[in-house]
C-alpha positions as CSV (number, residue, x, y, z in Angstrom):
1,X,-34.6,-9.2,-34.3
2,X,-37.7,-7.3,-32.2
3,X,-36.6,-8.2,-28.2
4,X,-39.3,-7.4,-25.7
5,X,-37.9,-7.3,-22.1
6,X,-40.3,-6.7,-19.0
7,X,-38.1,-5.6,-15.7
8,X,-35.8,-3.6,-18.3
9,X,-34.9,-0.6,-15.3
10,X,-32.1,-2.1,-13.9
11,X,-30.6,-5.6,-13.3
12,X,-30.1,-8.2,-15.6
13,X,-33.5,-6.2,-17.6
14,X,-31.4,-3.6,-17.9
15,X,-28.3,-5.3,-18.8
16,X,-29.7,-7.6,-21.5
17,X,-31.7,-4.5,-23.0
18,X,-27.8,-3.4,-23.3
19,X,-26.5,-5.9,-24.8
20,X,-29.5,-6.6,-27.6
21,X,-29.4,-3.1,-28.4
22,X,-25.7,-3.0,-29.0
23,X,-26.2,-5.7,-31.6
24,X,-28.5,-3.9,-33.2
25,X,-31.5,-5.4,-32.7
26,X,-35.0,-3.5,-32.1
27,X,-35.2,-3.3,-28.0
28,X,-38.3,-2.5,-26.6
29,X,-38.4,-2.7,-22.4
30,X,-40.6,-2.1,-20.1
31,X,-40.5,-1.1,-16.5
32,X,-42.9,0.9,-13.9
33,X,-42.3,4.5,-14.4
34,X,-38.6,4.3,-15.8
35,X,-37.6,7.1,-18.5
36,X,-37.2,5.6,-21.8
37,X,-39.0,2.6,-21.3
38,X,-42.5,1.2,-21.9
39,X,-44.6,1.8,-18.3
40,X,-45.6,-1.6,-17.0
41,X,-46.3,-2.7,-13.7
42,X,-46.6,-6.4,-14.8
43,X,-49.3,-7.8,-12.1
44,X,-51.8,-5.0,-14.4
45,X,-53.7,-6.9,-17.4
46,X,-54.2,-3.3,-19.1
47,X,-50.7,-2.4,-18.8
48,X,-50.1,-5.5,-20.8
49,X,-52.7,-4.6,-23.3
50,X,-51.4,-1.2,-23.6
51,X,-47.7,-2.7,-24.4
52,X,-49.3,-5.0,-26.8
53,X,-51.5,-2.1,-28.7
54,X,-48.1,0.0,-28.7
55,X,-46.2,-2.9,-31.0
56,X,-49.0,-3.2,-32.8
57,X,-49.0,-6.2,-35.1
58,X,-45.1,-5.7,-35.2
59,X,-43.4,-9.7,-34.9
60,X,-41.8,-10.1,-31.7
61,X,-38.9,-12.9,-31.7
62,X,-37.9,-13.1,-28.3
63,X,-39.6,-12.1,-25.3
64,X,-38.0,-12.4,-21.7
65,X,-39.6,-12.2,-18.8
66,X,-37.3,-10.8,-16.5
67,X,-39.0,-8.7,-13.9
68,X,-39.1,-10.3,-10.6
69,X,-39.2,-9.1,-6.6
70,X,-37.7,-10.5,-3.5
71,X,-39.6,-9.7,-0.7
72,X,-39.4,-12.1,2.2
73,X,-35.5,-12.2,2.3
74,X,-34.9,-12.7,6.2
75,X,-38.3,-13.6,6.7
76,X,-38.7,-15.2,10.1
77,X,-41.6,-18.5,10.5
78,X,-42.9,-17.5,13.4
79,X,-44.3,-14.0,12.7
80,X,-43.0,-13.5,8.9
81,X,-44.2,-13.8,5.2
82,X,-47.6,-11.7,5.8
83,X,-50.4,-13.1,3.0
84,X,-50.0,-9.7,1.1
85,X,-46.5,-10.4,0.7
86,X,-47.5,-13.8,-0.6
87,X,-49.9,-12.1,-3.1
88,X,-47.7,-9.4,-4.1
89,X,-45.0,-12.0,-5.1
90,X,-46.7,-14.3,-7.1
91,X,-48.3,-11.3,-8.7
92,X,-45.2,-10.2,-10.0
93,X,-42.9,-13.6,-10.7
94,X,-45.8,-15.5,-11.6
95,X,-49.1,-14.3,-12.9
96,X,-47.0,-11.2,-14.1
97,X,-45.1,-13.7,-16.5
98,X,-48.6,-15.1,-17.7
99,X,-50.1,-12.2,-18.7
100,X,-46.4,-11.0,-21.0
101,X,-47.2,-14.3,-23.0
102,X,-50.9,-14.2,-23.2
103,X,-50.7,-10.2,-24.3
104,X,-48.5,-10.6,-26.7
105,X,-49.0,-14.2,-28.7
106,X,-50.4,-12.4,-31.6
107,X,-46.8,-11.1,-31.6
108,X,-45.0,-14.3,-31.4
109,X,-47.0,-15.9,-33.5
110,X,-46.0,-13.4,-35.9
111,X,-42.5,-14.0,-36.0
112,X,-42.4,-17.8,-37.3
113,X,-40.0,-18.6,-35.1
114,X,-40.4,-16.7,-31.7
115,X,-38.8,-17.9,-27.9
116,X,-39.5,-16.9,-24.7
117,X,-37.4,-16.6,-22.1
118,X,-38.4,-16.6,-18.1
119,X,-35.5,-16.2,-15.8
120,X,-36.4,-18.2,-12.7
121,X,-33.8,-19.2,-10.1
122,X,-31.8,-22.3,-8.8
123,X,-33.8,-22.4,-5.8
124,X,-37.4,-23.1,-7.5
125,X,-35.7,-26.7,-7.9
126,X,-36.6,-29.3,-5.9
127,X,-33.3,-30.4,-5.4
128,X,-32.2,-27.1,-3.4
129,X,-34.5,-26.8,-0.1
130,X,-32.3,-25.3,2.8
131,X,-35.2,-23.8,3.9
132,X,-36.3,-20.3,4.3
133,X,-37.4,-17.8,1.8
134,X,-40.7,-19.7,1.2
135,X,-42.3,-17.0,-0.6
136,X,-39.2,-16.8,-3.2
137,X,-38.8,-20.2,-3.3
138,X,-42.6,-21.0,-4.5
139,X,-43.0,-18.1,-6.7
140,X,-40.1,-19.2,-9.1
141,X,-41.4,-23.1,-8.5
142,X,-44.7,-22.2,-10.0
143,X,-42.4,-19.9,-12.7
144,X,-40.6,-23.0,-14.2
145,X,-43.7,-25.0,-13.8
146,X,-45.6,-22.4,-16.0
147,X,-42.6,-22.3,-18.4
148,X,-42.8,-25.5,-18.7
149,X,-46.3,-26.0,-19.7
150,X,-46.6,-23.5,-21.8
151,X,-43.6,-24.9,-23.6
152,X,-45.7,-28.1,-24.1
153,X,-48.9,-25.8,-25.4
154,X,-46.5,-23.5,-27.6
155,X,-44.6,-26.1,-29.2
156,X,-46.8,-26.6,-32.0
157,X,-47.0,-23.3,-32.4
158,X,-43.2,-23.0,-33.4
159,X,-42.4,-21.2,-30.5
160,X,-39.9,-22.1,-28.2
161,X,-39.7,-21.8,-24.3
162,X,-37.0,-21.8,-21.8
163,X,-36.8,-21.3,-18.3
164,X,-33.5,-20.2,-17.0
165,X,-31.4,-19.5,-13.5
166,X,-30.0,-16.4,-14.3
167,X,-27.0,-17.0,-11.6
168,X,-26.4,-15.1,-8.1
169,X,-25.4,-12.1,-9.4
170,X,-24.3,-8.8,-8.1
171,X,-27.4,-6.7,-8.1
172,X,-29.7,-5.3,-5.5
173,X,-31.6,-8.8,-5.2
174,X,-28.6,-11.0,-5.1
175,X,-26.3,-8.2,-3.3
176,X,-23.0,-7.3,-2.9
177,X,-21.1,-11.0,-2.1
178,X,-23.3,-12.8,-5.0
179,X,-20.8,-14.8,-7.0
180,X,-21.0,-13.1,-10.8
181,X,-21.1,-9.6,-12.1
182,X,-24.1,-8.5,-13.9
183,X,-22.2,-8.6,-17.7
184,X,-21.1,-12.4,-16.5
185,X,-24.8,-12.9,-16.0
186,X,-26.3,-11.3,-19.2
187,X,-23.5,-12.9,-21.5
188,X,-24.2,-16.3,-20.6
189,X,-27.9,-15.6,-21.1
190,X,-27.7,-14.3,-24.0
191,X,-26.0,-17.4,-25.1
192,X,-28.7,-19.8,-23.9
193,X,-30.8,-18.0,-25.6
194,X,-29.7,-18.0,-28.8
195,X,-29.5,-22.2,-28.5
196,X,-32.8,-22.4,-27.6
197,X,-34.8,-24.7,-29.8
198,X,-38.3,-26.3,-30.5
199,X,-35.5,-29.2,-29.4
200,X,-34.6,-28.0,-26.5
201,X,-37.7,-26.2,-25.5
202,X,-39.1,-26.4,-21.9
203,X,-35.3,-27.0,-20.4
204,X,-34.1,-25.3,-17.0
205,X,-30.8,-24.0,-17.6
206,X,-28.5,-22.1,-16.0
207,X,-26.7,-18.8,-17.2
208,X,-23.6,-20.9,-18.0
209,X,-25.1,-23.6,-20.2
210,X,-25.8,-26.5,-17.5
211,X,-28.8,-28.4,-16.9
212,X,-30.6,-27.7,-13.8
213,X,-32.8,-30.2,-11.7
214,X,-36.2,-29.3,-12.1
């Protein structure tokens, strides 16, 4: 199996690169600047190009779209969440997923049987509003909604898409008290991924198998 995983420098990214590689499949990951992976800064539509001319017309069978930024943790309404923070954010969790798909279809296509995979969060649902981290919050709303759209529009296609709350897990976004190590994180998801299906395709899951509230 060929695994392409954008945000691949550390994180989940990283960890899931581990854990594919491990098993043997062909890894390729991407990250901005990061020794031994493919340089992408994700909001860059000829970085995406160049990724795509470097498989070549190589099948990919699972891409996931893992790179992501936090920026307006702490943010306060009255003077916080500047518009170039606004931009910058969406850039990255949003358009940055669009362009991963769009580059490399010819890839997906290519495998028969291809899935994508964007890791979104618990709090683009609806249900979970506390309040707060606004720019987060929308970023990986319009996430799932674009998973779940293209699910519709790939479907046909025979490729599968799933949108998924990776858990809050120890790592420099989620800190030091989140709730689940990193290898907790990445072996649950690894696991959804694997049971995604054109059945199950355009489902919000969480790391541990559970349906999440859209």
């Amino acid at each position: 199996m060929r695994v392409v995983i954008t945000g691949a420098s550390r994180g989940i990214g990283a960890g899931l690169a581990a854990r594919y590689r491990d098993a043997g499949n062909a890894v390729i990951g991407t990250g901005r600047g990061a020794p031994g992976l493919v340089d992408l800064d994700v909001t860059r539509p000829e970085d995406h190009l160049a990724l795509q001319r470097h498989i070549g017309d190589q099948a990919v069978d699972l891409l996931i779209c893992s790179a992501g930024i936090y920026l307006d943790k702490g943010q306060g309404l009255k003077d916080g969440y500047h518009a170039e923070m606004w931009a910058q954010t969406f850039a990255v969790n949003v358009t940055g997923v669009f362009l991963a798909v769009q580059a490399l279809l010819p890839n997906l296509r290519a495998s028969g049987a291809a899935k994508v995979a964007i890791i979104s969060s618990q709090m683009a649902s609806h249900t979970r509003a506390p309040g707060g981290s606004y720019i987060y919050r929308s970023s990986k709303a319009a996430a799932l909604n674009l998973g779940r759209n293209l699910a519709t529009d790939l479907k046909p296609e025979g490729i599968a898409v799933g949108i998924y709350h990776p858990g809050w897990v120890r790592t420099d976004m989620g800190g030091a008290s989140a709730a689940i190590s990193t290898d907790e994180a990445v072996l649950g998801l690894v696991s959804r991924f694997a049971a995604l299906s054109l059945e199950t395709t355009g489902c919000f899951e969480t790391w541990d198998g559970r349906a999440h509230p859209y």
